[in-house]
N, CA, C and O atoms as a Tripos MOL2 file, in Angstrom:
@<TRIPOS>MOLECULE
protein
  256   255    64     0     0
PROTEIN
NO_CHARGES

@<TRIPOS>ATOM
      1 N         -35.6960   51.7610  -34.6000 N.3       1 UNK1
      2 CA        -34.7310   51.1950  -33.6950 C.3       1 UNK1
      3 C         -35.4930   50.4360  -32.6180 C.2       1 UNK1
      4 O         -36.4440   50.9900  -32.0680 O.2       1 UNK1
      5 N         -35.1370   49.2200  -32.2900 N.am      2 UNK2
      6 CA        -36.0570   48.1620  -30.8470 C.3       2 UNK2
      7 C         -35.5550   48.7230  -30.4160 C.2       2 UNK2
      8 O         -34.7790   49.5880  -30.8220 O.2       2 UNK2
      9 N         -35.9300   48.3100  -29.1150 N.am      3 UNK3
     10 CA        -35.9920   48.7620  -27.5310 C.3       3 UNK3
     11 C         -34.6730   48.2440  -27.0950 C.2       3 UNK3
     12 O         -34.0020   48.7140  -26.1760 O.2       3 UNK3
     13 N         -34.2590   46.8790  -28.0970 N.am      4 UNK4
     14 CA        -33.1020   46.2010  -27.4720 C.3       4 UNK4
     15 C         -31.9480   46.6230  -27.6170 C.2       4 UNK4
     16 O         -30.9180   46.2750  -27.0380 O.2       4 UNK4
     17 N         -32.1680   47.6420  -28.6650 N.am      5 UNK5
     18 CA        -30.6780   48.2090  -29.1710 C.3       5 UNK5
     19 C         -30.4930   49.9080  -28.5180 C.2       5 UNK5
     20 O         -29.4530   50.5350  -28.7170 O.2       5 UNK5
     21 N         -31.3200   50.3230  -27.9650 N.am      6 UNK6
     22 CA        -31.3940   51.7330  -27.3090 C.3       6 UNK6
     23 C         -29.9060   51.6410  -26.4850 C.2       6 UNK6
     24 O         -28.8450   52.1850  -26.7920 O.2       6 UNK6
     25 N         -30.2120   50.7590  -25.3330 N.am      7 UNK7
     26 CA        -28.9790   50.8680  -24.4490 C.3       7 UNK7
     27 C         -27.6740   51.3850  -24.8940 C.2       7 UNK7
     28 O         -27.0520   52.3910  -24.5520 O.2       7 UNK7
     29 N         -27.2750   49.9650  -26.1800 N.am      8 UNK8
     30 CA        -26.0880   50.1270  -26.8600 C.3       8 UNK8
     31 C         -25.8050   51.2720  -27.8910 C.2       8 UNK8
     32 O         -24.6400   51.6300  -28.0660 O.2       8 UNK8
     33 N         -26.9280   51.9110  -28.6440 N.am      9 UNK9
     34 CA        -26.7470   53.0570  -29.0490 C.3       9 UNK9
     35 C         -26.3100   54.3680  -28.6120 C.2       9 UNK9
     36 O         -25.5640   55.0970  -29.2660 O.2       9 UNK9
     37 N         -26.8740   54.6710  -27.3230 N.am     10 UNK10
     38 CA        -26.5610   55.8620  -27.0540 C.3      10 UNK10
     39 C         -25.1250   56.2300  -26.6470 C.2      10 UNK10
     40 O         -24.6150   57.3440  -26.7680 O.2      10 UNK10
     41 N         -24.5910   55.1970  -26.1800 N.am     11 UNK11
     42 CA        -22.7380   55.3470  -26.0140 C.3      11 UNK11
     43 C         -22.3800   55.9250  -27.3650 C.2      11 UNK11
     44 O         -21.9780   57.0620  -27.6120 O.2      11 UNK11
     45 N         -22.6590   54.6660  -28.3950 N.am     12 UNK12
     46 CA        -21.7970   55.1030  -29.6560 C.3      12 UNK12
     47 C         -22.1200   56.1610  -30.0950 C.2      12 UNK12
     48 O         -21.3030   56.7350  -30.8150 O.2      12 UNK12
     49 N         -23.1230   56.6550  -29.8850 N.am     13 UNK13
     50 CA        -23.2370   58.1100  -30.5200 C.3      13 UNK13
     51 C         -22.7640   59.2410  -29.9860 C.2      13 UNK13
     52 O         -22.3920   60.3030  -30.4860 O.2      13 UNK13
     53 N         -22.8550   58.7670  -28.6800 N.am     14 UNK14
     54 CA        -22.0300   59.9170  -27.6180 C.3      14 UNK14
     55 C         -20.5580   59.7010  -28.0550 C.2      14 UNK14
     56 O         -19.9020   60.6770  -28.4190 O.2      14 UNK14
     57 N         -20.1420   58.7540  -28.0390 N.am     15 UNK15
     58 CA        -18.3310   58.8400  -28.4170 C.3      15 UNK15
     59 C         -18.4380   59.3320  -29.9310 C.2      15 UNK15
     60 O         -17.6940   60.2110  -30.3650 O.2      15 UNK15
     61 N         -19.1620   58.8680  -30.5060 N.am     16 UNK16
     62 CA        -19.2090   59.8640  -31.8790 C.3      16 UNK16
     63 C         -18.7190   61.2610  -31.9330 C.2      16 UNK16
     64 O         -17.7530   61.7100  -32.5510 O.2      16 UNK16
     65 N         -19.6620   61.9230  -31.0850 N.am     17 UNK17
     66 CA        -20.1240   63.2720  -31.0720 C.3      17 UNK17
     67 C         -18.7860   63.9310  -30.5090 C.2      17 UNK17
     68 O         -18.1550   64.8830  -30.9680 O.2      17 UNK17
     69 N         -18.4720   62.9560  -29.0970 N.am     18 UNK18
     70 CA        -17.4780   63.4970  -28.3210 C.3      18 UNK18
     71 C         -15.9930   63.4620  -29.2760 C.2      18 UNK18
     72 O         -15.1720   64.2770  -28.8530 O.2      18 UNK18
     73 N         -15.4940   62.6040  -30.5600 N.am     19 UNK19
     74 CA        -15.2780   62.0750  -31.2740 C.3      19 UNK19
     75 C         -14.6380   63.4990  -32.1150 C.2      19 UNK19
     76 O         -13.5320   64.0350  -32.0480 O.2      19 UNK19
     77 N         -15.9820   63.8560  -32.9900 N.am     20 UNK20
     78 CA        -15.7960   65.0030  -33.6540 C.3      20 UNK20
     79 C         -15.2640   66.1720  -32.8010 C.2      20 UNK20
     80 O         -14.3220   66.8500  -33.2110 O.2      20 UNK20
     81 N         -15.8720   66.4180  -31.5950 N.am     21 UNK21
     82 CA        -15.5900   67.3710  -31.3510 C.3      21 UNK21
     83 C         -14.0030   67.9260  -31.1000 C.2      21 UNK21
     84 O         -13.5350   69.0590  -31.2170 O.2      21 UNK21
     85 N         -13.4280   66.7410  -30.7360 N.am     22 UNK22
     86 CA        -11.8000   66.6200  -30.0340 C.3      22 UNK22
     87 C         -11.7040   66.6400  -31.8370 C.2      22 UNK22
     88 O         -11.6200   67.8560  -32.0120 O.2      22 UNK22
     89 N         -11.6870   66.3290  -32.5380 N.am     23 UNK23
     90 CA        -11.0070   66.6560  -33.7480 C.3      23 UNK23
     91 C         -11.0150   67.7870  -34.2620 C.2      23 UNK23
     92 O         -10.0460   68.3250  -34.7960 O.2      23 UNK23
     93 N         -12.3190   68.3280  -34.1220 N.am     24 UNK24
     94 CA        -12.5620   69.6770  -34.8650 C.3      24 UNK24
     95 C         -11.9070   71.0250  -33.5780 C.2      24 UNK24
     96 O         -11.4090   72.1470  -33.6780 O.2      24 UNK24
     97 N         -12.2310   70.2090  -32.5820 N.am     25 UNK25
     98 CA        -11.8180   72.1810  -31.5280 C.3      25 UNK25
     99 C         -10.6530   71.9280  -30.6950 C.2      25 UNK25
    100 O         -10.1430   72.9460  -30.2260 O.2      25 UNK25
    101 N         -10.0170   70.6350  -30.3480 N.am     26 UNK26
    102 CA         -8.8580   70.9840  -29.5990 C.3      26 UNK26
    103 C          -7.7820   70.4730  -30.0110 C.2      26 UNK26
    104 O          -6.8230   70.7220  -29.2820 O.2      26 UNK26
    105 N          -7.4930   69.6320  -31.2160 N.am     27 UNK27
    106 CA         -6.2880   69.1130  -31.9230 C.3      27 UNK27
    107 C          -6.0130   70.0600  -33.0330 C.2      27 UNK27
    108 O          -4.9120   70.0830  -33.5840 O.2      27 UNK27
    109 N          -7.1060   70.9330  -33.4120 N.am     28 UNK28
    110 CA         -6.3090   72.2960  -33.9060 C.3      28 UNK28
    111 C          -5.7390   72.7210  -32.6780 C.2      28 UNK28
    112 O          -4.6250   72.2130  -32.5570 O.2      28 UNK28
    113 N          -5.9740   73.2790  -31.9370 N.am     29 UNK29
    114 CA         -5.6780   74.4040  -30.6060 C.3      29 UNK29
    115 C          -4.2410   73.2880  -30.3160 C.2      29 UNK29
    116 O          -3.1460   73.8510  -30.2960 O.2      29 UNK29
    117 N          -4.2600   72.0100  -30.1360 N.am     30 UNK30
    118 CA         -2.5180   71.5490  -30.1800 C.3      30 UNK30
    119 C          -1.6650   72.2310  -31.1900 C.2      30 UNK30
    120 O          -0.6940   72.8630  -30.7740 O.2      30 UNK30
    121 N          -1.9100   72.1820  -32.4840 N.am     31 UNK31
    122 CA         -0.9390   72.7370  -33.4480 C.3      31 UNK31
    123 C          -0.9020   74.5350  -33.0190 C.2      31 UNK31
    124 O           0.0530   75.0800  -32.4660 O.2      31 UNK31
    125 N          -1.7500   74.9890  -33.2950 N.am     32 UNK32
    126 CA         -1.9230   76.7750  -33.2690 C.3      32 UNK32
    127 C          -3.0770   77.1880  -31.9370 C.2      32 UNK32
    128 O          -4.2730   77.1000  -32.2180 O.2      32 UNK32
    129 N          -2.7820   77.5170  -30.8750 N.am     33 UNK33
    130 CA         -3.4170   78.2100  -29.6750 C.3      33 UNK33
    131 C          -3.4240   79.4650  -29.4320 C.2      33 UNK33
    132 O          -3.0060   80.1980  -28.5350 O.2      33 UNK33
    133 N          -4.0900   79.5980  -30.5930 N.am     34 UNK34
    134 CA         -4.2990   81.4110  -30.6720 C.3      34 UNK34
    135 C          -5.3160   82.0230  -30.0350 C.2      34 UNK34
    136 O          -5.6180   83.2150  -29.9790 O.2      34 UNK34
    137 N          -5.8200   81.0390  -29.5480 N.am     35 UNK35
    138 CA         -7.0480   81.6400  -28.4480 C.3      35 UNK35
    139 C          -6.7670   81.1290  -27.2710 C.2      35 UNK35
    140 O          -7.6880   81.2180  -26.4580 O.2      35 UNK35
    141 N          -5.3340   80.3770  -26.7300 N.am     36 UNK36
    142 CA         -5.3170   80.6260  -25.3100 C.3      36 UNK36
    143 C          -5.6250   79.2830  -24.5040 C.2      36 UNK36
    144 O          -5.2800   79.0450  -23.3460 O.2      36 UNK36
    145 N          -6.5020   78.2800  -25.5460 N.am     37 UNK37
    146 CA         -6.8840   77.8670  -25.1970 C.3      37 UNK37
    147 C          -6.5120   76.6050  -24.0540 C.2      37 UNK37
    148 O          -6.9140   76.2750  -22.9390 O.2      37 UNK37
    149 N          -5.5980   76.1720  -24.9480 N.am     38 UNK38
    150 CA         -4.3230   75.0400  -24.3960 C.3      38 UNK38
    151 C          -3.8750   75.5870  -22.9830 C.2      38 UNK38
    152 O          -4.0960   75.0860  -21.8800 O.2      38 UNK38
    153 N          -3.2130   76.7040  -23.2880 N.am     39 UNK39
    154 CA         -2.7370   77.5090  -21.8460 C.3      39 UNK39
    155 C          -3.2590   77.5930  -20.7470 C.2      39 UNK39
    156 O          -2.7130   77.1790  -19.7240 O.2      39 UNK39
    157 N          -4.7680   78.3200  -20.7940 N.am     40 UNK40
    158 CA         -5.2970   78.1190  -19.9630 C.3      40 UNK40
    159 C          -6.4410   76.8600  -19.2090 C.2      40 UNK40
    160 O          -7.1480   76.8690  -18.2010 O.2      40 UNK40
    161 N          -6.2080   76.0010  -20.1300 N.am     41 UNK41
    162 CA         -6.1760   74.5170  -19.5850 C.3      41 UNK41
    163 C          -5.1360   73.6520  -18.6500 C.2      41 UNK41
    164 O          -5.0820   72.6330  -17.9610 O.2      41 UNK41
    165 N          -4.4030   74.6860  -19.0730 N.am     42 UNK42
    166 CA         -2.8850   74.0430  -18.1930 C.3      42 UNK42
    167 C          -2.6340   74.1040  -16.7170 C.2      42 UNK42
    168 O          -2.3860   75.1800  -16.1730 O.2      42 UNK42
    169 N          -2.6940   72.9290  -16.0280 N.am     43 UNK43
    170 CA         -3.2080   73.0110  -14.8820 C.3      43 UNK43
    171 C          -1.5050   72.7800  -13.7190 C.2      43 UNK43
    172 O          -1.3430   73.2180  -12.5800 O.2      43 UNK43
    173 N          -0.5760   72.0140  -14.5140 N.am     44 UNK44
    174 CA          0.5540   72.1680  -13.8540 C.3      44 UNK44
    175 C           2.0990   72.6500  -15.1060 C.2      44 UNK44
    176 O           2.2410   71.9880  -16.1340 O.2      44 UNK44
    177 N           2.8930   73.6080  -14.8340 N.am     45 UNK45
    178 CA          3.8620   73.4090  -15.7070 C.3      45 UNK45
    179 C           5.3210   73.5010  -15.0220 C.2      45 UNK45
    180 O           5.4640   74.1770  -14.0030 O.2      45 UNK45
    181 N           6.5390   72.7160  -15.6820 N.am     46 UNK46
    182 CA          7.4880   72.8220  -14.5540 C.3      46 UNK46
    183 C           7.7200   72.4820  -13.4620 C.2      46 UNK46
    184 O           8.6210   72.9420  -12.7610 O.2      46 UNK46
    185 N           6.7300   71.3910  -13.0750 N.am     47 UNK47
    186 CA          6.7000   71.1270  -11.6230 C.3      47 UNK47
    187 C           5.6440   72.0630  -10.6450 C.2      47 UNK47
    188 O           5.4140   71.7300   -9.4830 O.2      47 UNK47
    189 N           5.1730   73.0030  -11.1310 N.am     48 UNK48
    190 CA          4.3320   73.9000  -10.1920 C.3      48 UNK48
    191 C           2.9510   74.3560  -10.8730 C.2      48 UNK48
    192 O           2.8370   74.1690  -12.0840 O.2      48 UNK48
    193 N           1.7920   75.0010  -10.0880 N.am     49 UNK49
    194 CA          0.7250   75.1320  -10.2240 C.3      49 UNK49
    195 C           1.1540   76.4790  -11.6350 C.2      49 UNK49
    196 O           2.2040   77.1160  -11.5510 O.2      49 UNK49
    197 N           0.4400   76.6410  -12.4820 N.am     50 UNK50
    198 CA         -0.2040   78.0220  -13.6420 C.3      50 UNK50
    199 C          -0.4560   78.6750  -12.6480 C.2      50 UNK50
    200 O          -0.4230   78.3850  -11.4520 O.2      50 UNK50
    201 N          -0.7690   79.7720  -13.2960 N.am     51 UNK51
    202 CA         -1.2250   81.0760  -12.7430 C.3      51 UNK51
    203 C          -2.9540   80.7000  -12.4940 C.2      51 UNK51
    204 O          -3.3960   80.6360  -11.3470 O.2      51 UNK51
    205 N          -3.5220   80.5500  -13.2670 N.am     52 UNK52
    206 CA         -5.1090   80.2350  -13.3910 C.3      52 UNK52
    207 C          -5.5000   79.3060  -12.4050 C.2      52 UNK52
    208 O          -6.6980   79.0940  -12.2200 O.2      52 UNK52
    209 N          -4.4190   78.5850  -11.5890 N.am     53 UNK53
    210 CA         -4.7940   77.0520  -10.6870 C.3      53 UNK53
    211 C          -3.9750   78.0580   -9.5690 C.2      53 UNK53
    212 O          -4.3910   77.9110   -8.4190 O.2      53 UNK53
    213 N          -3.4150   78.5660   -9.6510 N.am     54 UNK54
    214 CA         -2.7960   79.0690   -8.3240 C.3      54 UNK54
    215 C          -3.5970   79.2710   -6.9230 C.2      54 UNK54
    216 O          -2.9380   79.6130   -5.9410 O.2      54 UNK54
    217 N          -4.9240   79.0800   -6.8080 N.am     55 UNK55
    218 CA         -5.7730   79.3070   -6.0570 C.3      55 UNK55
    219 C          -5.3060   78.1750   -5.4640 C.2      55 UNK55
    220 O          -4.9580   78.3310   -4.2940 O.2      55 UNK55
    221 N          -5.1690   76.8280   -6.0260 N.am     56 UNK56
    222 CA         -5.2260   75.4590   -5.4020 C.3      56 UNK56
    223 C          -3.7670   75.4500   -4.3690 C.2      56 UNK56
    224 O          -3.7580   74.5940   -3.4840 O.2      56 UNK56
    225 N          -2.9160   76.1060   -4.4460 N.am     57 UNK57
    226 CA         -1.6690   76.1930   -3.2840 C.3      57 UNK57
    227 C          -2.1170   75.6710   -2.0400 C.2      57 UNK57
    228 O          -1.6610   74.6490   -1.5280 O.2      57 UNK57
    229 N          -3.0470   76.4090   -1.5410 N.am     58 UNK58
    230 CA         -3.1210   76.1280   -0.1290 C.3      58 UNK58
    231 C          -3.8810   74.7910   -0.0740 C.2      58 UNK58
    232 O          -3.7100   73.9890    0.8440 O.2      58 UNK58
    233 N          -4.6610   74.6040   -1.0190 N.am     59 UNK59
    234 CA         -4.8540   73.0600   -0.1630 C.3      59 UNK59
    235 C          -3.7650   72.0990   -0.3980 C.2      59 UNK59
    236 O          -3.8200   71.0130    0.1800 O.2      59 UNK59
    237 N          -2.6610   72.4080   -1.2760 N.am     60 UNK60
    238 CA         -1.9680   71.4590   -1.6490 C.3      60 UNK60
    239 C          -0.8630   71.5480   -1.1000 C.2      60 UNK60
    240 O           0.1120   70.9260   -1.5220 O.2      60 UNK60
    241 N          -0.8130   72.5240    0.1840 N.am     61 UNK61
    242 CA          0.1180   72.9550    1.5080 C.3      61 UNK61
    243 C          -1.0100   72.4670    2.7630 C.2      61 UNK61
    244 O          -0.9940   72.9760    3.8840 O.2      61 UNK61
    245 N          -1.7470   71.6440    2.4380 N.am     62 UNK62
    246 CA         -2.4710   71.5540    3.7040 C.3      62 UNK62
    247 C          -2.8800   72.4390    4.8590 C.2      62 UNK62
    248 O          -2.9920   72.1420    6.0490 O.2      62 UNK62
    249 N          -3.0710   73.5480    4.2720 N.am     63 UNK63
    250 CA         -4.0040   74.6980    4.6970 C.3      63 UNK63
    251 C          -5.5140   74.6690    4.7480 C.2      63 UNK63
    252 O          -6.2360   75.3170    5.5060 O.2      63 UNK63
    253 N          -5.8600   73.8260    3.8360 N.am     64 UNK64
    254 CA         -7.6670   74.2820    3.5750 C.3      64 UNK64
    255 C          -7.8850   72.5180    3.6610 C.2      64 UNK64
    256 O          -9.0090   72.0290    3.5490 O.2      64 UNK64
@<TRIPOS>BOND
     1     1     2 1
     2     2     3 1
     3     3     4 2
     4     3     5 am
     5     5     6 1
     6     6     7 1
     7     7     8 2
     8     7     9 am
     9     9    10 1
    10    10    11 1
    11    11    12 2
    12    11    13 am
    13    13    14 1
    14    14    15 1
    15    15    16 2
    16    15    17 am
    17    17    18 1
    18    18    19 1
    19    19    20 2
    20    19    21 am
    21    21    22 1
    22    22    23 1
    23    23    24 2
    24    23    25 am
    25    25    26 1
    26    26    27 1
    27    27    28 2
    28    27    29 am
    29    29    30 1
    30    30    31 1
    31    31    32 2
    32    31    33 am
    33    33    34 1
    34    34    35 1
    35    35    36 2
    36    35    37 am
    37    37    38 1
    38    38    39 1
    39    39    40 2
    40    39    41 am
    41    41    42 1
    42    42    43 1
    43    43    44 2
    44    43    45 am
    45    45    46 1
    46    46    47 1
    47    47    48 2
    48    47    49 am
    49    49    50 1
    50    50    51 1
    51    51    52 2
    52    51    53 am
    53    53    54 1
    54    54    55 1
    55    55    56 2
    56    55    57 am
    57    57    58 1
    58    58    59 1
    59    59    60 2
    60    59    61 am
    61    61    62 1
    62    62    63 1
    63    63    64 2
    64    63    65 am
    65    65    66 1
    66    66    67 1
    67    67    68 2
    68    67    69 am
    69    69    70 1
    70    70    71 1
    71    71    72 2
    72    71    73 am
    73    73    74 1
    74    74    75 1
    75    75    76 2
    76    75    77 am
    77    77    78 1
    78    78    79 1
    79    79    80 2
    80    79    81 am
    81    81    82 1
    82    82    83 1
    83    83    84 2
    84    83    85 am
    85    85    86 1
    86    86    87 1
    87    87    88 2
    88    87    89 am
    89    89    90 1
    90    90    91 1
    91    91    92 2
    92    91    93 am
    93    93    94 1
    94    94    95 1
    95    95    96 2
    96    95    97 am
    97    97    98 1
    98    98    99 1
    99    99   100 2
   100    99   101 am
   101   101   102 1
   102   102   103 1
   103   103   104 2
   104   103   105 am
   105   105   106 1
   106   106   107 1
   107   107   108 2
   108   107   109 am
   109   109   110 1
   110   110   111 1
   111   111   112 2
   112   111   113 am
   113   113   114 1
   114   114   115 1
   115   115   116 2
   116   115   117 am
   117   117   118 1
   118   118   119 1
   119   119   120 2
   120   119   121 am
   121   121   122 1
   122   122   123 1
   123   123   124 2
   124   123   125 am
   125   125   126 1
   126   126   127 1
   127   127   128 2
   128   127   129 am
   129   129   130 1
   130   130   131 1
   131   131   132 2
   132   131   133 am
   133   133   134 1
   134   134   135 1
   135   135   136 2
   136   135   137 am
   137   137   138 1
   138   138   139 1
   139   139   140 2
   140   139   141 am
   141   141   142 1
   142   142   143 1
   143   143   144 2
   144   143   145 am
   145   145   146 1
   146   146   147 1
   147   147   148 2
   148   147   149 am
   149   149   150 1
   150   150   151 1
   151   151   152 2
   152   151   153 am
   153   153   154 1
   154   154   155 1
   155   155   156 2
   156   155   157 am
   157   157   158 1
   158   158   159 1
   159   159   160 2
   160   159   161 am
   161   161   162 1
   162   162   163 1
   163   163   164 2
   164   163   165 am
   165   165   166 1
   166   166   167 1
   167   167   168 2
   168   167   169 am
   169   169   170 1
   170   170   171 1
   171   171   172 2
   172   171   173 am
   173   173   174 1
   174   174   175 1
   175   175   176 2
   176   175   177 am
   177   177   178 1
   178   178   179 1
   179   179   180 2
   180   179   181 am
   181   181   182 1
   182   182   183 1
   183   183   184 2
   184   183   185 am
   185   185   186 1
   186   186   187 1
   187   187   188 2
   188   187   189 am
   189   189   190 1
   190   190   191 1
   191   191   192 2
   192   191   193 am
   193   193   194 1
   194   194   195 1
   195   195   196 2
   196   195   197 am
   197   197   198 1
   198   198   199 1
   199   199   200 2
   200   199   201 am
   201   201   202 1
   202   202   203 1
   203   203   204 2
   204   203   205 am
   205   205   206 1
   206   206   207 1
   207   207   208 2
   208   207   209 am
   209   209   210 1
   210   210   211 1
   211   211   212 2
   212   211   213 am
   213   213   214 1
   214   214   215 1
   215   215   216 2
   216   215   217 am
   217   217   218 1
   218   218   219 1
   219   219   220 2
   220   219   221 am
   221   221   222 1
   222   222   223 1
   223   223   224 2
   224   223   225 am
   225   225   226 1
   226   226   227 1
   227   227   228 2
   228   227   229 am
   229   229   230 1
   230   230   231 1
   231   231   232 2
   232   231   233 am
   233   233   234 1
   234   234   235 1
   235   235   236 2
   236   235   237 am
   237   237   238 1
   238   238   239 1
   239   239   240 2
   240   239   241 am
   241   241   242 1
   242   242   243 1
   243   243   244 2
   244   243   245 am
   245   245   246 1
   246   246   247 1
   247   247   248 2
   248   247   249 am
   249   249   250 1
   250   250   251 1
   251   251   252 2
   252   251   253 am
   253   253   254 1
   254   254   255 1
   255   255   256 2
@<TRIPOS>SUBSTRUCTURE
     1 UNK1         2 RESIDUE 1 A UNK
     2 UNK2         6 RESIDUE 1 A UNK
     3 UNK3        10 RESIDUE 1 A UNK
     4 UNK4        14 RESIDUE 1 A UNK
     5 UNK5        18 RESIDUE 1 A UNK
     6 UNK6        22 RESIDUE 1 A UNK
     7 UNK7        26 RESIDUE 1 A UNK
     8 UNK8        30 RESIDUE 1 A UNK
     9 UNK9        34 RESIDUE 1 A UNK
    10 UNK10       38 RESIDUE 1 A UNK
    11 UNK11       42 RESIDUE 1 A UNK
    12 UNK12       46 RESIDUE 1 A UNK
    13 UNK13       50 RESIDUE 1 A UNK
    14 UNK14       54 RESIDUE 1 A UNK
    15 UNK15       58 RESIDUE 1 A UNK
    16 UNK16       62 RESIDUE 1 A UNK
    17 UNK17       66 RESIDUE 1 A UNK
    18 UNK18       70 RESIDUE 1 A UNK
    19 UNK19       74 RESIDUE 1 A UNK
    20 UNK20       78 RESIDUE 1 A UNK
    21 UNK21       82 RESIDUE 1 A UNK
    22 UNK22       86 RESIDUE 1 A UNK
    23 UNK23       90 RESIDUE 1 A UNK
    24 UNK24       94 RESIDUE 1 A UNK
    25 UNK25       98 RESIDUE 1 A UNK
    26 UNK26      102 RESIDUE 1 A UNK
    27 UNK27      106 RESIDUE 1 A UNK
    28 UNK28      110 RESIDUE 1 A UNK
    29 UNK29      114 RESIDUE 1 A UNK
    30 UNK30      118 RESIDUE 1 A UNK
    31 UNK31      122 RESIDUE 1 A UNK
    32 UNK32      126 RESIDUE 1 A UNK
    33 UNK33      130 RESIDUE 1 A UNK
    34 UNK34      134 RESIDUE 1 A UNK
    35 UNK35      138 RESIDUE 1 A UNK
    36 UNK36      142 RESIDUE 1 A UNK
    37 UNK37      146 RESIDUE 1 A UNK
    38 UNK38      150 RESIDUE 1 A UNK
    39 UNK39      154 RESIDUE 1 A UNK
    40 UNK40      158 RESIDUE 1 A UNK
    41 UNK41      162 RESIDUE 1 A UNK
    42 UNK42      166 RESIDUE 1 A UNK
    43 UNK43      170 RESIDUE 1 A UNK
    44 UNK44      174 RESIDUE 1 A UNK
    45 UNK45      178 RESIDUE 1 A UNK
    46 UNK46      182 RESIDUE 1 A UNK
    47 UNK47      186 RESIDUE 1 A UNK
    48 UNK48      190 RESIDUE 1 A UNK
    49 UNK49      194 RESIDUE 1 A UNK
    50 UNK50      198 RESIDUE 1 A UNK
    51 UNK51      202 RESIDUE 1 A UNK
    52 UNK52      206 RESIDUE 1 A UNK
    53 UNK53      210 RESIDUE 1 A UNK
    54 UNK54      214 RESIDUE 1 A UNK
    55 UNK55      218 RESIDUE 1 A UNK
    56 UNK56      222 RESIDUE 1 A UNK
    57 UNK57      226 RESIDUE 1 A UNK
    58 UNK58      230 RESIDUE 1 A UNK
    59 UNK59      234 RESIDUE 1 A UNK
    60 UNK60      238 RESIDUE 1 A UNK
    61 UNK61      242 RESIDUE 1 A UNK
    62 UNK62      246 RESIDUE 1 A UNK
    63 UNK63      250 RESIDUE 1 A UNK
    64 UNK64      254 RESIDUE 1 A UNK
């Protein structure tokens, strides 16, 4: 590989990689989230903070 093509390589391989990975570990976890996973990614539902983000209240009451 030249020197000239380094730059432009390393993106595509990174979106590659990043690529597989969203196919293989979290578009299963869309269909079947048997480990939680989706859920506790879930950062607002209903209009209000999850349980797992609930920490964030007070700054988002302008407390902190």
């Amino acid at each position: 590989m030249a020197v000239d093509n380094l730059p432009g390589e390393l993106p595509r391989d990174a979106s590659a990689e990043f690529g597989d990975k969203l196919i293989d570990s979290v578009f299963p976890a869309f269909l079947n989230d048997r480990d939680g996973i989706i859920e506790r990614a879930t950062i607002v539902r209903e209009g209000g903070l999850t349980r797992n983000f609930s920490y964030m209240d007070k700054f988002l009451a302008g407390e902190e």
